[in-house]
Residue, then its C-alpha position, 0 to 999 in steps of 0.5 A: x871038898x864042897x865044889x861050886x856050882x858052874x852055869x855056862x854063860x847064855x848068848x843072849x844077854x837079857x838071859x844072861x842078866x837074868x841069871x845074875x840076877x837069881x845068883x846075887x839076889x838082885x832086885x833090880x825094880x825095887x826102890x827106893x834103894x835099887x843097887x846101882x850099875x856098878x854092882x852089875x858085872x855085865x854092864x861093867x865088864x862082860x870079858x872078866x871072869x872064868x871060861x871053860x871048854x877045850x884045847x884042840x891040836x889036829x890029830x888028838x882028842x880035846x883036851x879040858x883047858x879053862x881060863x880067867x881074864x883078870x881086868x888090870x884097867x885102861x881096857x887091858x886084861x891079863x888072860x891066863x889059859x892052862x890045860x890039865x897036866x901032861x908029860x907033853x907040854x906042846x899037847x898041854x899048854x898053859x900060857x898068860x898072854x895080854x887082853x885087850x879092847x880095840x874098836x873092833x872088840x876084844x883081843x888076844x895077843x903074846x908070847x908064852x911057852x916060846x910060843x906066839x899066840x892070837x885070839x879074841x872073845x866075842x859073845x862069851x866065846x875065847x878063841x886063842x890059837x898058836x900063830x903057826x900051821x900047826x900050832x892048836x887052839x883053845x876054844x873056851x865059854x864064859x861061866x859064872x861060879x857060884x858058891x856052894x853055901x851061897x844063900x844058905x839059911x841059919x840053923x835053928x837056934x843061930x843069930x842072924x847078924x845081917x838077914x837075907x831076903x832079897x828085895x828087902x834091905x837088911x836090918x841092920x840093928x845088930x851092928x853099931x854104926x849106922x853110916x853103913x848103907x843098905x840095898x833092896x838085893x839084901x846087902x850092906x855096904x861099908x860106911x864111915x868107919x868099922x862096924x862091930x857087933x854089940x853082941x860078944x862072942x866066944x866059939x862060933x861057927x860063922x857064915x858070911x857072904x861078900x861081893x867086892x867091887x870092880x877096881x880094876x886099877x888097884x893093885x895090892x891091898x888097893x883092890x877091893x880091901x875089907x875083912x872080917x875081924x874075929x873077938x875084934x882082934x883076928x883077921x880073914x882078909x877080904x881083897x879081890x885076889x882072883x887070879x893071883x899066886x896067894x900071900x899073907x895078904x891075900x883073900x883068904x889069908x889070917x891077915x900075914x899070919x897063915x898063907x892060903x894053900x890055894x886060891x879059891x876066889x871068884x873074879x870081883x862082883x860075884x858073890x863069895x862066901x866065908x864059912x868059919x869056925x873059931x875057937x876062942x882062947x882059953x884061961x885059967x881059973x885065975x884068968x891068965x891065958x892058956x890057951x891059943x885061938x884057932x880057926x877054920x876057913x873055907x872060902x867058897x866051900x873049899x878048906x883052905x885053913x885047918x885049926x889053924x893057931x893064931x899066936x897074936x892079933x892080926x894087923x889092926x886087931x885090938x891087942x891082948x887076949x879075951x875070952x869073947x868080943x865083937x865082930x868087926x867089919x872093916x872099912x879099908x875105903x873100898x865099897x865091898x857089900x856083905x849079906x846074909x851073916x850069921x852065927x852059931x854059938x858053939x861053947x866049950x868047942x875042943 
């Protein structure tokens, strides 16, 4: 299993915006399409995301813990905190407590595991301690994960979908609807309507990049909802699912058809990749079907779906089987970005 790249989170900001720069391909100088504040995660919500360190309890050595802070709107956040497994529950804590903004900053407050909790973040450092003499406390730092296949450049021989240089807006040319807006970083944003490919496809092998928006009030399918539509007919979802125990509705999900096992999404803005393989259905020599699809998805370089039969088009695919079709972007009315998409044609895969 492929592991994403961690970077701990600088004290200073101007250094911490230039890594994020690097990270998404950002080309915050460049006009006269400059990608605006709201793609920024530092000027949107410094306190969301990952966080990494140590629980501490007097007597015992450090013991790895990690957190998210996951943004559920009007300034508060739900924070769930764990350490790794142990037969001690009290030396192995895993808690979900309340986060929230307060004049004097951000604050951590809840009872969990029968325990009262406090806390704070400040400058990229959480604090949480049990509220008794002799309870421990977690000591944690904020950090950006970063997909191991972010950025990577097609094989020889691939159609590039949507290229990627950043500091330059994509050609667009291989999709059919023009409302679909660009950005110096290199990104297309979703537009009025679907976009589909003009080119057919059949077995491939696909690399997509996307990076959903901050909406922090959304629940459900109402957070950062798009997908990427195989032949037109079956859906990988794209949602801001960070965070959440995974259904069929979920990032990552064949749209209500296969269930990831885990959850392997970054917090909304960061830059996620799909890397997919699909088999197409097969056909007889009289043209009936014979043969079921199957796909194989990994999301931010871990497998979550193996061969995984698809017996029928997801929600919104088109019906029917065909042995090739378009790719689809869908438009859900929430302003996902996609990047860097292309694909190999791999004819005849077993």
């Amino acid at each position: 299993m492929n592991q994403s790249k961690t970077i701990i989170q600088p004290r200073s900001l101007s250094l911490l915006v230039m890594t994020l720069t690097l990270i998404c391909g950002s080309a915050f100088t460049e006009s006269p399409t400059t990608i605006p504040d709201r793609f920024d995660p530092i000027k949107v919500d410094p306190y969301m995301g990952d966080y990494e360190g140590a629980y501490l309890s007097v007597g015992r050595d450090p013991r790895p813990a990690q957190a998210k802070v996951i943004a559920e709107g009007s300034d508060t956040y739900r924070v769930m905190i764990s350490t790794e497994a142990s037969e001690d529950p009290y030396w192995a804590p895993s808690i979900e407590i309340d986060g929230f903004l307060t004049p004097e900053g951000f604050r951590l407050e809840g009872e969990s595991s029968g325990l009262p909790w406090e806390g704070n973040i400040e400058k990229g450092e959480m604090v949480a301690r049990v509220k008794s003499r002799y309870g421990g406390s977690f000591a944690l730092q904020h950090v950006i994960h970063e997909s191991p296949t972010a950025g990577l450049k097609p094989p020889e021989g691939a159609i590039v979908l949507l290229p990627f240089e950043p500091g330059t807006p994509p050609d667009t040319s291989e999709w059919d609807n023009p409302t679909w807006k660009t950005y110096t970083d290199g990104s297309m944003e979703v537009g009025d309507e679907d976009t589909r490919t003009k080119k057919e496809f059949g077995d491939v092998r696909l690399h997509l990049e996307f990076c959903i928006p901050y909406v922090p009030e959304g629940r459900g399918q109402d957070r950062g909802n798009s997908g990427v539509y195989f032949q037109d007919r079956y859906e990988p979802q794209i949602l801001d699912s960070y965070g959440l125990i995974p259904r069929g509705g979920d990032c990552a999900a064949i749209y209500q058809i296969a269930v990831p096992p885990v959850n392997a999404c970054f917090p909304p803005l960061s830059w996620q990749t799909y890397d997919i393989i699909f088999r197409a259905p097969r056909f007889t020599e009289e043209g009936n079907q014979s043969e079921f699809p199957w796909i194989t998805v990994e999301l931010n370089g871990v497998k979550l779906h193996e061969r995984q039969m698809i017996t029928h088009s997801t929600v919104g695919g088109a019906g029917g089987f065909v042995p090739k079709g378009p790719f689809r972007l869908q438009d859900h009315s929430h302003l996902v970005r996609y990047r860097n998409i292309w694909v190999e044609e791999l004819e005849g895969l077993e």
